[in-house]
N, CA and C atoms as a LAMMPS dump frame, in Angstrom:
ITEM: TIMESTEP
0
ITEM: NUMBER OF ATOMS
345
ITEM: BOX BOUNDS ff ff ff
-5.0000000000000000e+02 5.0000000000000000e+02
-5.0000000000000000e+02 5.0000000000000000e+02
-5.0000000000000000e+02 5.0000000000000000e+02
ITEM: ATOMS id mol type element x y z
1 1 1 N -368.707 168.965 325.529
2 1 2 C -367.626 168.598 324.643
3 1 3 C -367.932 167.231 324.05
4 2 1 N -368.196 167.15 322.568
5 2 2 C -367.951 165.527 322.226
6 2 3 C -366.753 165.07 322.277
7 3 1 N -367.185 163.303 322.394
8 3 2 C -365.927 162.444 323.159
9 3 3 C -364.891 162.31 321.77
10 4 1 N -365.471 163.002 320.553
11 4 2 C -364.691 162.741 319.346
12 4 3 C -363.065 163.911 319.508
13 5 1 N -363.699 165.151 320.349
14 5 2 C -363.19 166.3 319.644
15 5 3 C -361.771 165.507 320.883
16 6 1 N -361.17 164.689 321.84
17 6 2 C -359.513 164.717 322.314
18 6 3 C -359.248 163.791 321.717
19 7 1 N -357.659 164.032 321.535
20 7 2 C -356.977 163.379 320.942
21 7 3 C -356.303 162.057 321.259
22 8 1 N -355.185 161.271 321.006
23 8 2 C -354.657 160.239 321.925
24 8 3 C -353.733 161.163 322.651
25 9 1 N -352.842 161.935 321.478
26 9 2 C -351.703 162.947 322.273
27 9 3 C -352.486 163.148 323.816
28 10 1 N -353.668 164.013 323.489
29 10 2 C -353.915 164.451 325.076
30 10 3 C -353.841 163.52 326.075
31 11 1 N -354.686 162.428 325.6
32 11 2 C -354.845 161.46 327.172
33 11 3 C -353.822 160.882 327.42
34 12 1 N -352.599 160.752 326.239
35 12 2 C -351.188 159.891 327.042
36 12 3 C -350.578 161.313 327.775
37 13 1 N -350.84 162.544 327.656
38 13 2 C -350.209 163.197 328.395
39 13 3 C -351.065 163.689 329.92
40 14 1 N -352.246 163.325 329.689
41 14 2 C -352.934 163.245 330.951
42 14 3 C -352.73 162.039 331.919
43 15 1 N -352.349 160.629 330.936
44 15 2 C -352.28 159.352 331.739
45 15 3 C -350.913 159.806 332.619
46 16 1 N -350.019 160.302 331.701
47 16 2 C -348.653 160.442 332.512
48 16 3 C -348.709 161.756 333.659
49 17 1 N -348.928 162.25 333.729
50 17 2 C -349.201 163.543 334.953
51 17 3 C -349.74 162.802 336.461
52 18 1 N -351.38 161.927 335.433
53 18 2 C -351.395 161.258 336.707
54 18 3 C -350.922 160.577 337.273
55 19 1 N -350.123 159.474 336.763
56 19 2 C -349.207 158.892 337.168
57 19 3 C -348.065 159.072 338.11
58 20 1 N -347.886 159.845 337.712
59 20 2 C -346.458 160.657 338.316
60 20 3 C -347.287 161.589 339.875
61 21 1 N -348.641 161.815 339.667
62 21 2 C -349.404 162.908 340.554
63 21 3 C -349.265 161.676 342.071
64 22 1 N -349.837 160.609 341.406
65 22 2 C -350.398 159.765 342.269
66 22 3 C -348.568 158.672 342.78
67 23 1 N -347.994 158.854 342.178
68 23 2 C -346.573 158.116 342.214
69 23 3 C -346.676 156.612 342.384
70 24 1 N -346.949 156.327 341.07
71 24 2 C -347.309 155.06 340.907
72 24 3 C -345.705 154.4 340.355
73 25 1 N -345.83 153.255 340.79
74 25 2 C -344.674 152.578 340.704
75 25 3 C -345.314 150.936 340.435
76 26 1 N -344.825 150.579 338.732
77 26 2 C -345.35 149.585 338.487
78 26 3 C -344.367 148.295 338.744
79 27 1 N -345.055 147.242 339.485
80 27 2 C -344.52 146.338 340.35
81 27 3 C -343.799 145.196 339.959
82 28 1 N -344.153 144.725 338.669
83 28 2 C -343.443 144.365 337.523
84 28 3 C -341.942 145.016 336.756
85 29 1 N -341.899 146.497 336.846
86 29 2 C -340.972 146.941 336.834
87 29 3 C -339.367 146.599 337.418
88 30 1 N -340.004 146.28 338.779
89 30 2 C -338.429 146.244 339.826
90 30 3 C -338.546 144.248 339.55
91 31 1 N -339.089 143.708 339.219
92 31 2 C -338.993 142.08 339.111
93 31 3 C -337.989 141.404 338.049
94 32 1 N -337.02 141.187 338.812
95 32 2 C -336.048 140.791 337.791
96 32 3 C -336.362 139.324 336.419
97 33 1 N -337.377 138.694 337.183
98 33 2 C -337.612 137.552 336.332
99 33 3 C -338.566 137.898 335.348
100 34 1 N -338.07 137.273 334.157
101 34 2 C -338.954 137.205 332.947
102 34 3 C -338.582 138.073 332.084
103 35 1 N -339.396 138.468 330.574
104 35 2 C -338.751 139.271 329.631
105 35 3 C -339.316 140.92 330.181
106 36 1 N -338.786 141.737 330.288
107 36 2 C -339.429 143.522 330.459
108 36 3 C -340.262 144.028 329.331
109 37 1 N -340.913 144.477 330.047
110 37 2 C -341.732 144.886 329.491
111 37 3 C -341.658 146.217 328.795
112 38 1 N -342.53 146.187 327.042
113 38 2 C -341.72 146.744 325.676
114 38 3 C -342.471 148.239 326.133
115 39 1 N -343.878 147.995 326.575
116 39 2 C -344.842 149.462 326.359
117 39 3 C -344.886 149.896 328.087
118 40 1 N -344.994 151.361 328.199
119 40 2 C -345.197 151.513 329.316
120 40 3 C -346.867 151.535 330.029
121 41 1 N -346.828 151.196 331.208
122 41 2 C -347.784 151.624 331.489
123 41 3 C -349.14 152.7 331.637
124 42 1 N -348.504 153.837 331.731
125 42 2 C -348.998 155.115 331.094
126 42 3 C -349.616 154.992 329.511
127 43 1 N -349.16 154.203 328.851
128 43 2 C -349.278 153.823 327.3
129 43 3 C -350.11 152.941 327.169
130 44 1 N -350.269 152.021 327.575
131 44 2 C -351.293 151.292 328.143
132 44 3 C -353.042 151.832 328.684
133 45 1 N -353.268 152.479 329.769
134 45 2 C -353.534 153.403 330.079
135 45 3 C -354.239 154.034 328.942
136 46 1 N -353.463 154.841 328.591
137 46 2 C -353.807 155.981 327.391
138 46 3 C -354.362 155.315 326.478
139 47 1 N -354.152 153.89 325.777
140 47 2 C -354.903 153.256 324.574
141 47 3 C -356.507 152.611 324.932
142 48 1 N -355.955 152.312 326.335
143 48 2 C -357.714 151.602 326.694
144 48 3 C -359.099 153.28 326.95
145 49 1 N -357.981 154.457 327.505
146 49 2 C -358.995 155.142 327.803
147 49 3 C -359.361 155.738 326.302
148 50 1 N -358.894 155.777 325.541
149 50 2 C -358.903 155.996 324.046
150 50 3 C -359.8 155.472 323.382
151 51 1 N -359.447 153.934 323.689
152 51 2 C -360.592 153.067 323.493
153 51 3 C -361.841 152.708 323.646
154 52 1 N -361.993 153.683 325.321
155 52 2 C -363.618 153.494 325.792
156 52 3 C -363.942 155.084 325
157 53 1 N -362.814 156.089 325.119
158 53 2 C -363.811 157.479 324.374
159 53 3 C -364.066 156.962 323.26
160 54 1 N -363.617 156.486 322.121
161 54 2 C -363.872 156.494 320.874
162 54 3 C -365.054 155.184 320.69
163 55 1 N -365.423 154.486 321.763
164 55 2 C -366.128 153.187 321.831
165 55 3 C -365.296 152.262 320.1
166 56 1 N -364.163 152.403 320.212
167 56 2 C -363.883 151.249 319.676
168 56 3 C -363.516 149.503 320.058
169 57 1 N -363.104 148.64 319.407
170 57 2 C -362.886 147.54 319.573
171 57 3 C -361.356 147.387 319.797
172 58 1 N -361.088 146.613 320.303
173 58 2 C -359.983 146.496 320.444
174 58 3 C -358.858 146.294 319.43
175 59 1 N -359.432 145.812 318.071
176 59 2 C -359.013 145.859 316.793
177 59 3 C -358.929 147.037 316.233
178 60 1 N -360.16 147.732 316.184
179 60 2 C -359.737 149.213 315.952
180 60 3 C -358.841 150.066 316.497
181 61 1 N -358.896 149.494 317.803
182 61 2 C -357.995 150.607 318.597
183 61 3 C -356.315 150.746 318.306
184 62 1 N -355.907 149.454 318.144
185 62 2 C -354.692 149.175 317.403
186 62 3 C -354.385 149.832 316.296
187 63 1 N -355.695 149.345 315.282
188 63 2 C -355.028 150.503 313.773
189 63 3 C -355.122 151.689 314.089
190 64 1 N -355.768 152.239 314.938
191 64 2 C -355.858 153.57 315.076
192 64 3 C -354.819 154.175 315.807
193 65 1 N -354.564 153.207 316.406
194 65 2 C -352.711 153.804 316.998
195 65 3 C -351.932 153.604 315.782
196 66 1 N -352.01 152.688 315.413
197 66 2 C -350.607 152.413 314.219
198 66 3 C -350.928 153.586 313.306
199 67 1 N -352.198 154.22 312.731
200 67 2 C -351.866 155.166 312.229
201 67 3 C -351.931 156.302 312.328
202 68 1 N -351.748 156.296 313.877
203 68 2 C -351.283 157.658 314.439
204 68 3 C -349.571 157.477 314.34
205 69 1 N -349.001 156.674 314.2
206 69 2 C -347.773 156.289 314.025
207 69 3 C -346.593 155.988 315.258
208 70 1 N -347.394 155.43 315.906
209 70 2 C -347.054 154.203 317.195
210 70 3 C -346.578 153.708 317.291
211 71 1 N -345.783 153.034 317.515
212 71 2 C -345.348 151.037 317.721
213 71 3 C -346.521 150.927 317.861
214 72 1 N -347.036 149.717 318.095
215 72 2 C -348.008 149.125 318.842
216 72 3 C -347.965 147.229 319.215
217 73 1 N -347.984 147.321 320.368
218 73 2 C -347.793 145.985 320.696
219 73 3 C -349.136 144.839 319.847
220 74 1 N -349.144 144.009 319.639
221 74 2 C -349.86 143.019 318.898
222 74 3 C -351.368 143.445 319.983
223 75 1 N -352.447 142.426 319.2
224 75 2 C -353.455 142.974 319.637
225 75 3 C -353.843 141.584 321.09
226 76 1 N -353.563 140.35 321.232
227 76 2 C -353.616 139.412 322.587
228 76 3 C -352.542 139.984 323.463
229 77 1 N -351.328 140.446 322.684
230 77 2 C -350.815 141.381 324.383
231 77 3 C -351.727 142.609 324.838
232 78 1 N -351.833 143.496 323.809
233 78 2 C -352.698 144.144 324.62
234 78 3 C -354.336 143.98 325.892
235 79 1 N -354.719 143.227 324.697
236 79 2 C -355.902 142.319 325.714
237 79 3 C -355.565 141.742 327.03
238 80 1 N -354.319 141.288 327.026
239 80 2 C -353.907 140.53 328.357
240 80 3 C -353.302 141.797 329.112
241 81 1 N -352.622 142.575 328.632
242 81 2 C -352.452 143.988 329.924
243 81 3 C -353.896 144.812 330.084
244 82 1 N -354.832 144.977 329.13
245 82 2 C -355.973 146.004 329.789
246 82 3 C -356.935 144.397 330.55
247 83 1 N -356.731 143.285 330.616
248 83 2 C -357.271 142.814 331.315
249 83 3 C -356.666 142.531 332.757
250 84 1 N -354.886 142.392 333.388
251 84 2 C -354.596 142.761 333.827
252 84 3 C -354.877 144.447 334.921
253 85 1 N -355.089 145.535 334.212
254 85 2 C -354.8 147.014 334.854
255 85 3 C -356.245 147.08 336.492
256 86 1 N -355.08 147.938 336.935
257 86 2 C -355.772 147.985 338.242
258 86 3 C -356.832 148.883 338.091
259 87 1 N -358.271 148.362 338.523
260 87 2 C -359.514 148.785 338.764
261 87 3 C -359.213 150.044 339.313
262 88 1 N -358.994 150.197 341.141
263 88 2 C -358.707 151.753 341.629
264 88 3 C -357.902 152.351 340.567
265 89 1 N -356.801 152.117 339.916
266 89 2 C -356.466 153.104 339.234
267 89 3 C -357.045 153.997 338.075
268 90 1 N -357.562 153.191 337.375
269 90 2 C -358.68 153.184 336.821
270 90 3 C -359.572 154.338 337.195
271 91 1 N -360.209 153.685 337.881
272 91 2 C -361.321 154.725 338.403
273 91 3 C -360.564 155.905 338.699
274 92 1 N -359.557 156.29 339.596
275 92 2 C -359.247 157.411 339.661
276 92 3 C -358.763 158.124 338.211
277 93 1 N -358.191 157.567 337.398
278 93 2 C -357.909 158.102 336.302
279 93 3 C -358.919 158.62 335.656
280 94 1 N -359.939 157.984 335.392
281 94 2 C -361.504 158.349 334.967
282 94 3 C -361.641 159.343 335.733
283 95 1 N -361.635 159.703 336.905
284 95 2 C -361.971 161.218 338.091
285 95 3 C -360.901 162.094 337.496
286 96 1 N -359.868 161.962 337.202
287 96 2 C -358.77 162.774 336.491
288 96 3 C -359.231 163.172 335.537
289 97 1 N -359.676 162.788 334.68
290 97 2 C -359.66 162.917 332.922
291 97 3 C -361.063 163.956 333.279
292 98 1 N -362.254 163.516 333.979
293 98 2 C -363.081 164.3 333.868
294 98 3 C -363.138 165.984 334.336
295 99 1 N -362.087 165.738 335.362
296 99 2 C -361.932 167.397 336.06
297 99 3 C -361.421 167.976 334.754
298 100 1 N -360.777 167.074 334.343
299 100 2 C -359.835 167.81 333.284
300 100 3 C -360.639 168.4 332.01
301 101 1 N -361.378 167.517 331.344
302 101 2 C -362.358 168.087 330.663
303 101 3 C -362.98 169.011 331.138
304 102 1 N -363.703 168.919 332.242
305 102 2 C -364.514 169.95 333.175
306 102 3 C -363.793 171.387 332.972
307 103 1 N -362.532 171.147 333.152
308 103 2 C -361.998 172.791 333.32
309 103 3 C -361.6 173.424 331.978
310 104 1 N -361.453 172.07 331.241
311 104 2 C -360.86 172.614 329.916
312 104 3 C -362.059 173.07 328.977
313 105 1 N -363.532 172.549 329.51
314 105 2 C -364.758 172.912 328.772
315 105 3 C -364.861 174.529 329.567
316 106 1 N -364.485 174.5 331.077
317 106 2 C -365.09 175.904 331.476
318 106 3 C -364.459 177.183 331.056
319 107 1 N -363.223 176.642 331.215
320 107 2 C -362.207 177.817 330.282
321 107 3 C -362.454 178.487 328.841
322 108 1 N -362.962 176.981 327.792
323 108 2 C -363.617 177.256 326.512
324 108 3 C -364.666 178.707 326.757
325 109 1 N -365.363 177.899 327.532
326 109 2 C -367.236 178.518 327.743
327 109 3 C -366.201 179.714 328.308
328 110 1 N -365.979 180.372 329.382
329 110 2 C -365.246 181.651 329.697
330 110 3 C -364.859 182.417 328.257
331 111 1 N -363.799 181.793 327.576
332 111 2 C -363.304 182.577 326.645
333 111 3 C -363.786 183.127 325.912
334 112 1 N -365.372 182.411 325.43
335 112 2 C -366.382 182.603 324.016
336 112 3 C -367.42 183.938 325.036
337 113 1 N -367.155 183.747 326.203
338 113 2 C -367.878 184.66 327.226
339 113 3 C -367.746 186.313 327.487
340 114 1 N -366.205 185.936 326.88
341 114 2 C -365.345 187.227 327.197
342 114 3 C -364.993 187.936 325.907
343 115 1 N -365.282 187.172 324.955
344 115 2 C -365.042 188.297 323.665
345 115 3 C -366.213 188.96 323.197
């Protein structure tokens, strides 16, 4: 599969499954001090892994949300949350995304198999 052919739709709906799989609870969330936070984590998430499929910049990655038709938080907040995000999670998310491709390529290959 090229890394061109998923979408953002897919991986924010893959970031959120895992999320919820693994029951992540972001710790900042329950902290009453300071302003709350506008984007979720899952959203977050979904733009950086977006960002490494498409090998864009972090500048790109922004317009390319905005014209997918996004909000999008400015481009030094974002830098300061994907420099922030947790490594293990990370990595497991990366082990996520790939099964996921994996099955969604074997299913392809099956189907073209079977007609």
């Amino acid at each position: 599969m090229r890394r061109t052919t998923m979408s953002f739709k897919e991986i924010y709906e893959i970031t959120e499954i895992f999320l919820k799989e693994i029951n992540y609870e972001d710790k900042r969330r329950n902290d009453k001090r300071g302003r709350p936070r506008k984007y979720q984590y899952s959203f977050i998430l979904a733009i950086f892994l977006y960002q490494t499929l498409k090998q864009y910049s972090y500048r790109e990655v922004i317009q390319e949300i905005k014209q997918l038709g996004h909000e999008i938080l400015f481009l030094n907040d974002y830098y300061y949350r994907v420099k922030h995000l947790d490594e293990g999670i990370l990595k497991l998310l990366l082990e996520k995304t790939g099964q996921y491709l994996a099955r969604k390529n074997k299913d392809k290959n099956s189907n073209l198999t079977s007609k």
